[in-house]
LUMMITOR-47357 format. One line per field, with one value per residue: z negated, y negated, x negated of N, C-alpha, C in turn. Coordinates in pm, 1 decimal. Atoms other than C-alpha are relative to their C-alpha. Example, Ala and Ser with C-alpha at 12.3 -4.5 7.8 and 13.67 -1.06 7.14 Angstrom:
REM residues 2
n.z: (0.0 | 6.0) $
n.y: (119.0 | 119.0) $
n.x: (-89.0 | 82.0) $
ca.z: (-780.0 | -714.0) $
ca.y: (450.0 | 106.0) $
ca.x: (-1230.0 | -1367.0) $
c.z: (0.0 | -73.0) $
c.y: (-120.0 | -109.0) $
c.x: (-90.0 | 77.0) $
***
This chain:
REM residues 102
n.z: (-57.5 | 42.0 | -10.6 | -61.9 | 69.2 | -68.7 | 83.9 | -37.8 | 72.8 | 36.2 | 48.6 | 139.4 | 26.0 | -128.3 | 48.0 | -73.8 | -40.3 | -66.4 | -82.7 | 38.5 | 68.7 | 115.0 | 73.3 | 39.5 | -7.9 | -141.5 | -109.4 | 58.6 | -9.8 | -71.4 | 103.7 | 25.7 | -108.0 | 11.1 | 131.4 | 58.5 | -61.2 | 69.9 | 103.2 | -13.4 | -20.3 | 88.8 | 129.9 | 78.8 | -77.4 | 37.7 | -58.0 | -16.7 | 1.0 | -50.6 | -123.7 | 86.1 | 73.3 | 74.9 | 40.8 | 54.0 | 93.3 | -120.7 | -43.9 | 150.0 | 11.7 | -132.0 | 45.3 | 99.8 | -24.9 | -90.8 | 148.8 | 34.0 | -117.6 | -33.0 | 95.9 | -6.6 | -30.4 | 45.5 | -25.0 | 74.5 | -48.3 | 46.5 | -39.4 | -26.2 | -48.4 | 63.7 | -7.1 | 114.1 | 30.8 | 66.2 | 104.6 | 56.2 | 32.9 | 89.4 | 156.5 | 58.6 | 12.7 | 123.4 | -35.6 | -38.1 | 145.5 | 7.3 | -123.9 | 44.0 | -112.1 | -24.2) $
n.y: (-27.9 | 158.2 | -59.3 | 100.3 | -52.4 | -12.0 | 18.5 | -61.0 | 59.7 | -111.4 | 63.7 | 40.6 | -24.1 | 38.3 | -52.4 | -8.6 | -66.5 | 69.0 | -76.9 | -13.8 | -118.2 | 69.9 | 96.3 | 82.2 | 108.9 | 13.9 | 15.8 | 42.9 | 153.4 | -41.7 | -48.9 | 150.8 | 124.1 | -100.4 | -2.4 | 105.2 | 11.5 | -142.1 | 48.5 | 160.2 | -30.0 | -85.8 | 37.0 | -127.5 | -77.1 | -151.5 | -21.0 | -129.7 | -20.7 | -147.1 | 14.2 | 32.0 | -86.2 | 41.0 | 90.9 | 50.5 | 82.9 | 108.2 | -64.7 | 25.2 | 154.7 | 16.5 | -36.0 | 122.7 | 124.1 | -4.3 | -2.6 | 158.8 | 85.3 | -55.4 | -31.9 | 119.5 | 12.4 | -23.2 | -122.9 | -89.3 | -67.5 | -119.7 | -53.0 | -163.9 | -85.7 | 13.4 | -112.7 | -61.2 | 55.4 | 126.0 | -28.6 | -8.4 | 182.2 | 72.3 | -51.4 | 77.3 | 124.4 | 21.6 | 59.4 | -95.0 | 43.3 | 124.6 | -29.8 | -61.4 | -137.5 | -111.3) $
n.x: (-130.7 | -99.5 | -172.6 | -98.4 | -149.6 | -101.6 | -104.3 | -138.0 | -107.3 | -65.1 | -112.3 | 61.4 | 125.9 | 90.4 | 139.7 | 105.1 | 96.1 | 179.1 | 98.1 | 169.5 | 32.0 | 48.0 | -15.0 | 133.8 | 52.6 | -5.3 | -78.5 | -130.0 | -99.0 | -78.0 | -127.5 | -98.6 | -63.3 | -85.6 | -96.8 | -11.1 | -99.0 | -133.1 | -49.1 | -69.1 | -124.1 | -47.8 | 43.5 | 28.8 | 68.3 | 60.8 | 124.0 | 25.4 | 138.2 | 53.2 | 123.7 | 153.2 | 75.6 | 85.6 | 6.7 | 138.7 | -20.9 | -66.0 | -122.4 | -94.2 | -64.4 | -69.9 | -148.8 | -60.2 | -45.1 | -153.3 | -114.0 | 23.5 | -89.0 | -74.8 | -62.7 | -40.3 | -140.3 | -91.2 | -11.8 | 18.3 | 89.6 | 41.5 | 127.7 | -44.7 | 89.5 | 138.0 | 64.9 | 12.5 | 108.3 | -34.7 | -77.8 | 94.8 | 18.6 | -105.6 | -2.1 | 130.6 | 49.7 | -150.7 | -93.9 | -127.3 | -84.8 | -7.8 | -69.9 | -90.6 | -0.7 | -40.0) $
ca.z: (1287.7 | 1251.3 | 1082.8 | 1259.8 | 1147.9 | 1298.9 | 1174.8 | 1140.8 | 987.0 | 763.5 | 556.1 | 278.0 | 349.8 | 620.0 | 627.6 | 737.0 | 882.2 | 865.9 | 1162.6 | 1087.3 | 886.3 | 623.0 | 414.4 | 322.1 | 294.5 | 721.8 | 836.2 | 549.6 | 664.7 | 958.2 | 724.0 | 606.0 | 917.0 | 1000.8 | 695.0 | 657.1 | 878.6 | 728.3 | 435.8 | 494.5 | 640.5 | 443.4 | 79.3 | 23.5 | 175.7 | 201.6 | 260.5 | 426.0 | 390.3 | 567.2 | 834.2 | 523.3 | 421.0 | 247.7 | 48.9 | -130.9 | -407.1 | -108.4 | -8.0 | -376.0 | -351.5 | -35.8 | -202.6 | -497.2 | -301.7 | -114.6 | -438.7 | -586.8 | -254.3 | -252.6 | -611.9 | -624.9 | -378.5 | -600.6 | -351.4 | -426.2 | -295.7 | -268.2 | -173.1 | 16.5 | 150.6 | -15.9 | 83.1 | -172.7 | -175.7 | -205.3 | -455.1 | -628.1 | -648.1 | -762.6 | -1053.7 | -1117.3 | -1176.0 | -1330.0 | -1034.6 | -1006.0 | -1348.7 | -1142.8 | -796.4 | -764.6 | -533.6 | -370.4) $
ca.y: (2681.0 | 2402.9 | 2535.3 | 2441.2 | 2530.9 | 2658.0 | 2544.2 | 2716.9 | 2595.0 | 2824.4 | 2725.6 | 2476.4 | 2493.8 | 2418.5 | 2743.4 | 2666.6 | 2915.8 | 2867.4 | 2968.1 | 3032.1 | 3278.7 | 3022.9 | 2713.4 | 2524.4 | 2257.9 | 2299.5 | 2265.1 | 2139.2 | 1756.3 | 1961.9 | 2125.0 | 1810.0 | 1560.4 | 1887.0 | 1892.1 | 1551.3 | 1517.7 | 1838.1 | 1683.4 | 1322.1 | 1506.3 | 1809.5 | 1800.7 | 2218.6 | 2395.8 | 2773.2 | 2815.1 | 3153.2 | 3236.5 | 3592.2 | 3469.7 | 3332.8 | 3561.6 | 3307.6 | 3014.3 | 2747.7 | 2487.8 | 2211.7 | 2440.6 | 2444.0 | 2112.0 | 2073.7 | 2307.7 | 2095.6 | 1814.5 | 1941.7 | 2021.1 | 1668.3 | 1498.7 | 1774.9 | 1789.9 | 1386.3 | 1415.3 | 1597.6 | 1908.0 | 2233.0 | 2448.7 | 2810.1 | 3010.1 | 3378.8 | 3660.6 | 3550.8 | 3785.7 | 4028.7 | 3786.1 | 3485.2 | 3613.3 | 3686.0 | 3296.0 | 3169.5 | 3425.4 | 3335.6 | 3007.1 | 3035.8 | 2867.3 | 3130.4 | 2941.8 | 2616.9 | 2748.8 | 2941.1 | 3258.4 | 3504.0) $
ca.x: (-2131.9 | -1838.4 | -1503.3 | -1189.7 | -827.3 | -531.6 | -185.0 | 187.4 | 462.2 | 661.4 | 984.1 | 833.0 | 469.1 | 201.1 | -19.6 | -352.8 | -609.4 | -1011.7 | -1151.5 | -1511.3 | -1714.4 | -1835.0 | -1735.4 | -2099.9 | -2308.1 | -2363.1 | -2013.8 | -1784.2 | -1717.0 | -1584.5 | -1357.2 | -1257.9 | -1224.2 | -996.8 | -795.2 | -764.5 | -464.1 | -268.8 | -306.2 | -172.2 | 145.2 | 183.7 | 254.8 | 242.0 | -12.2 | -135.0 | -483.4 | -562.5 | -890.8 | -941.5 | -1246.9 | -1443.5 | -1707.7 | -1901.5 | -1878.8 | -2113.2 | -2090.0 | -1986.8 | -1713.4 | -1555.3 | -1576.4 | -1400.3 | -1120.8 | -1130.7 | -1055.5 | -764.8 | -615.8 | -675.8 | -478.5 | -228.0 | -136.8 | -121.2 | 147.7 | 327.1 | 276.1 | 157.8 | -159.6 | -222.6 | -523.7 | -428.7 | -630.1 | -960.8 | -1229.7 | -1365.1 | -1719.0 | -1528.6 | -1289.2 | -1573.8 | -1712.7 | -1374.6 | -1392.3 | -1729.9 | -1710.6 | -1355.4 | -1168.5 | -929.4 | -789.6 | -753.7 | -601.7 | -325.5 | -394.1 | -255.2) $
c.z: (-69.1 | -54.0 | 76.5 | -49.7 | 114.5 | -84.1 | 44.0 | -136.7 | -73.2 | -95.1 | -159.6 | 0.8 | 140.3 | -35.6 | 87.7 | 0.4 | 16.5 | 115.0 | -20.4 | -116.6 | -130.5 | -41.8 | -83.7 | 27.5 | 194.2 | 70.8 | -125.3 | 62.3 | 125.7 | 21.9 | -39.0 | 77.8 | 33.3 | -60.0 | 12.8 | 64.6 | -39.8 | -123.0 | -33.9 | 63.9 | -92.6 | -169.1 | -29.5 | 102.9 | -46.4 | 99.4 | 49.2 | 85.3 | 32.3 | 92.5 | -112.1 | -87.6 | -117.3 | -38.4 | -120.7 | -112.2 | 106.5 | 10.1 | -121.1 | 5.6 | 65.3 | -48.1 | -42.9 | 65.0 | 25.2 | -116.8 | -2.4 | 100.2 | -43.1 | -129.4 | -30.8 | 113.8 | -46.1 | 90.9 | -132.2 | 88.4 | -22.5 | 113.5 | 15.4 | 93.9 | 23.6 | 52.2 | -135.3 | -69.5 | -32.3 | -101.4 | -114.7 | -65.1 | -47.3 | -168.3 | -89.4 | -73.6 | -56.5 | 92.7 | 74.6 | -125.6 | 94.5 | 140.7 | -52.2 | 164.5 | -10.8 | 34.5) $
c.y: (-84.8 | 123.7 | -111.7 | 64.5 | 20.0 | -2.0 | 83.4 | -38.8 | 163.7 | -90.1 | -49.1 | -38.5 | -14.1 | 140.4 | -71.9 | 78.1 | -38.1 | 74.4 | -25.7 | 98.6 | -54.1 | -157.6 | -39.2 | -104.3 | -46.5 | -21.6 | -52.9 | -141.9 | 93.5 | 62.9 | -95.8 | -82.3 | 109.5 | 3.5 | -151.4 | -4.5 | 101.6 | -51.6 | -128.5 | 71.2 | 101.3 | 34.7 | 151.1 | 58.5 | 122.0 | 48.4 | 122.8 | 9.1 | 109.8 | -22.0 | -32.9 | 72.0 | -73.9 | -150.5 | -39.7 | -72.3 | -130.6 | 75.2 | 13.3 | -142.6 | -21.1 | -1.4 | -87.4 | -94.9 | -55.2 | -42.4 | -148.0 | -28.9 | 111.2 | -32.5 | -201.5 | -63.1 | 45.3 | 143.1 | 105.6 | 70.5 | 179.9 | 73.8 | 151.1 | 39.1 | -25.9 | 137.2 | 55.7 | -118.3 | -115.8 | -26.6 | 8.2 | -104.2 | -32.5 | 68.0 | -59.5 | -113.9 | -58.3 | -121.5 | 47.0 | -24.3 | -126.6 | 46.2 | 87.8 | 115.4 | 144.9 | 156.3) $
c.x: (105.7 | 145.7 | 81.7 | 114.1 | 101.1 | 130.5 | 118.5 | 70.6 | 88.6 | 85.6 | -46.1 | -123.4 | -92.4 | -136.5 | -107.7 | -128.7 | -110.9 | -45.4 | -167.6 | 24.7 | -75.5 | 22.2 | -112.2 | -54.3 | 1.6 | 101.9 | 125.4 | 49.6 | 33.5 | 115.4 | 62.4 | 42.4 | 130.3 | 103.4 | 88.1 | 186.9 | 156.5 | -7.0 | 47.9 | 169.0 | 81.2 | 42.2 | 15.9 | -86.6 | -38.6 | -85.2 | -30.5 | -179.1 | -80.3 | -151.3 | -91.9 | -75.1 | -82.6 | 31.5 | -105.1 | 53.7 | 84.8 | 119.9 | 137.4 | 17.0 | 79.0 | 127.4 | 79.1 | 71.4 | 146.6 | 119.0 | 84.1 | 150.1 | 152.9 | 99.4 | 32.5 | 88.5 | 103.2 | -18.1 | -64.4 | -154.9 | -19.4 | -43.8 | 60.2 | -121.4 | -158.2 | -87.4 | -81.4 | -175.3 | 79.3 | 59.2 | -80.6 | -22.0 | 81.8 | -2.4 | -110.6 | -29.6 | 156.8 | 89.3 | 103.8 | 151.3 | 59.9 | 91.1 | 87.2 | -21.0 | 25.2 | -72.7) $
***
């Protein structure tokens, strides 16, 4: 199953919505060709992550990546309504030190 995103503008910030139920090895460059474009325009974004039950090691990367681009524009990034499994993984792996979520 492919993620795809849905965008909305809010004062400062580009949220963007995953649609899909998982961020992994099977559908991340679909997350990224996706992204790519919100992040060549946007320099703050706020990831809302309520549809994703599941994420992988690819999918951290992904995050990572956004970061990377985001924060070398000088924006900003932040990760909201994490699900209790994914929230999980970020703790896990201690990248709840490196994001900034809500």
């Amino acid at each position: 199953m492919s993620v795809s995103i849905e965008t909305k503008q809010i004062p400062g910030a580009t949220v963007v919505k995953l649609i899909g139920d998982s961020l992994e090895a099977d559908n991340v460059a679909s997350f990224r060709s996706a992204m790519a474009p919100v992040l060549d325009r946007s320099p703050n974004l706020v990831l809302d992550l309520s549809n994703i039950s599941f994420m992988d090691s690819t999918g951290l990367g992904a995050m990572l990546s956004c970061l990377r681009t985001v924060k070398a524009k000088g924006g900003n990034l932040k990760l909201t309504n994490l699900t209790a499994e994914v929230r999980q993984l970020f703790e896990m792996v201690l990248m709840d030190r490196v994001f900034e979520i809500e």
